[in-house]
N, C-alpha and C positions, 0 to 999 in steps of 0.2 A: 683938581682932579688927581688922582690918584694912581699908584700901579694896580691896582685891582680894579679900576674901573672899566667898564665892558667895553668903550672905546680905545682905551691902552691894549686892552689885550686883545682886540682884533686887530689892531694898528701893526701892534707882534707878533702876531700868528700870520698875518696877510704878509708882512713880509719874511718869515720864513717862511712859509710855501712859494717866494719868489726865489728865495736863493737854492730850495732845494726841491727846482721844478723839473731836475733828473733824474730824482730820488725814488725807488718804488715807493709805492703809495703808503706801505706798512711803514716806511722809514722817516714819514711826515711828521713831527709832533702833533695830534691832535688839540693838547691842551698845555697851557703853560703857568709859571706863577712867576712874575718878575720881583726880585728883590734889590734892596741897594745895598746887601750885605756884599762885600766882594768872597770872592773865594781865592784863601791865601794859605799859606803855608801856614805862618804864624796861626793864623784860627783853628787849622787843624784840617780844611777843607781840600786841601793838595798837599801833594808830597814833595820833597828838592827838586825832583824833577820834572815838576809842574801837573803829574798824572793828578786824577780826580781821585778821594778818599771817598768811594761809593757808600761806606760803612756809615762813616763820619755823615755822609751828607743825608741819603736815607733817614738817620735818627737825627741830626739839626731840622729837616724839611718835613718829618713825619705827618702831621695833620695836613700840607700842603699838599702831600700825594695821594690821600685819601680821598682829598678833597675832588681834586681832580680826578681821580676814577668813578668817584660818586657823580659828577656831570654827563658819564657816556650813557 
């Protein structure tokens, strides 16, 4: 089994709507894509100071967020 398998990503998604069961509802993830790339500095995916490289990761993940908007 896999990370895209449809039981991995419920498994993922059930529990983040547990940890962010305070969250408005706009602030839920509806959809996600699990990877085993980490995100590091060295890759280019964070900055020294740990912030996320939105740019960087946008164009690494690109067919992954399409993907996901094409599901809603």
């Amino acid at each position: 089994m896999g990370l895209a398998a449809p039981e991995v990503l419920a498994a993922a998604l059930k529990r983040i709507e547990r940890a962010t069961g305070s969250f408005a509802r706009y602030a839920v993830p509806r959809a996600i894509t699990l990877t085993r790339e980490p995100w590091t500095i060295e890759n280019g995916l964070m900055t020294p100071t740990l912030k996320l490289k939105r740019n960087n990761l946008m164009v690494r993940f690109e067919s992954a967020i399409e993907a996901m908007y094409r599901k809603r």
